[in-house]
C-alpha positions, 0 to 999 in steps of 0.5 A, a space after each residue: 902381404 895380409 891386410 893390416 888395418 890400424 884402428 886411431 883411438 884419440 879424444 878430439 882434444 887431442 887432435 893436434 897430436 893424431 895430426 902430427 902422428 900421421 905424419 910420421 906414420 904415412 909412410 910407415 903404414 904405405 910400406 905395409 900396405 896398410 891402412 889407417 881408419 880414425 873418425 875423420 873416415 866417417 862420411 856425413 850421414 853415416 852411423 857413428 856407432 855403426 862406423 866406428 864398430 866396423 872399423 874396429 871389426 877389421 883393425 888389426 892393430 889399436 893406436 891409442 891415445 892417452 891423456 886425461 881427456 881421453 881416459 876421461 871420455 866414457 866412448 873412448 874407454 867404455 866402446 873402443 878400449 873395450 872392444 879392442 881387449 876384448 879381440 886382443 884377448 883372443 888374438 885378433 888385435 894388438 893395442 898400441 898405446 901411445 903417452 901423449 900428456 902426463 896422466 894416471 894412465 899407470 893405474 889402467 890396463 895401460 899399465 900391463 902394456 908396453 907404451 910408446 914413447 920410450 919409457 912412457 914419457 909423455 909427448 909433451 916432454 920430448 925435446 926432439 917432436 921429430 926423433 920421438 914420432 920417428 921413433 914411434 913409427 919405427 915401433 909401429 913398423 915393427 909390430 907391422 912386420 910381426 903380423 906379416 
């Protein structure tokens, strides 16, 4: 198997959300023998900058997150958006965004790309948390499986 790394992209408003989202995704990603890099890898003491850039060096794929918060946050958008299409457009990166809460995430460069969960319906409108995160982890494997 090739080396899939995932690369977490979320606003620390969101933190409930990445939690639950890894849940469904462990068993997913051990599957493929991939890993999944977020901020909460960052050891004390080590660079954020420095951390963060060589994540996104080595992810292959970028789950992102996306509410108001974090189409809000200069870093999410401006440093780690920004560097992931900049490797997508030379090949070396697929965005995966993720509609987590209501937001004009239609008026981004999301609004080309097929986000998660069906239809783009927010997180926060899912009747069923689990069939909807089962979905999404689903959806990963796929891209996963395209990559191997």
């Amino acid at each position: 198997m090739s080396n899939l790394n995932v690369f977490l992209s979320y606003c620390h408003e969101d933190e409930q959300f990445k939690l639950k989202l890894m849940k469904y995704l462990k068993p997913v990603l051990k599957g493929f023998g991939a890993s999944l890099w977020h901020d909460g890898n960052i050891l004390t003491g080590q660079s954020l900058d420095d951390s963060i850039k060589e994540a996104l060096e080595e992810s292959t794929i970028f789950i992102c997150l996306i509410s108001s918060d974090y189409l809000a946050s200069d870093y999410c958008i401006d440093k780690e958006l920004e560097y992931a299409l900049k490797k997508k457009k030379i090949g070396k990166a697929n965005i995966f965004p993720v509609i987590l809460r209501k937001c004009n995430w239609n008026h981004t460069i999301f609004s080309d790309l097929k986000c998660q969960q069906k239809d783009a319906k927010p997180v926060i409108k899912w009747e069923d948390e689990d069939d909807d995160y089962t979905e999404i982890s689903d959806e990963l494997a796929k891209v996963l499986k395209s990559l191997t």
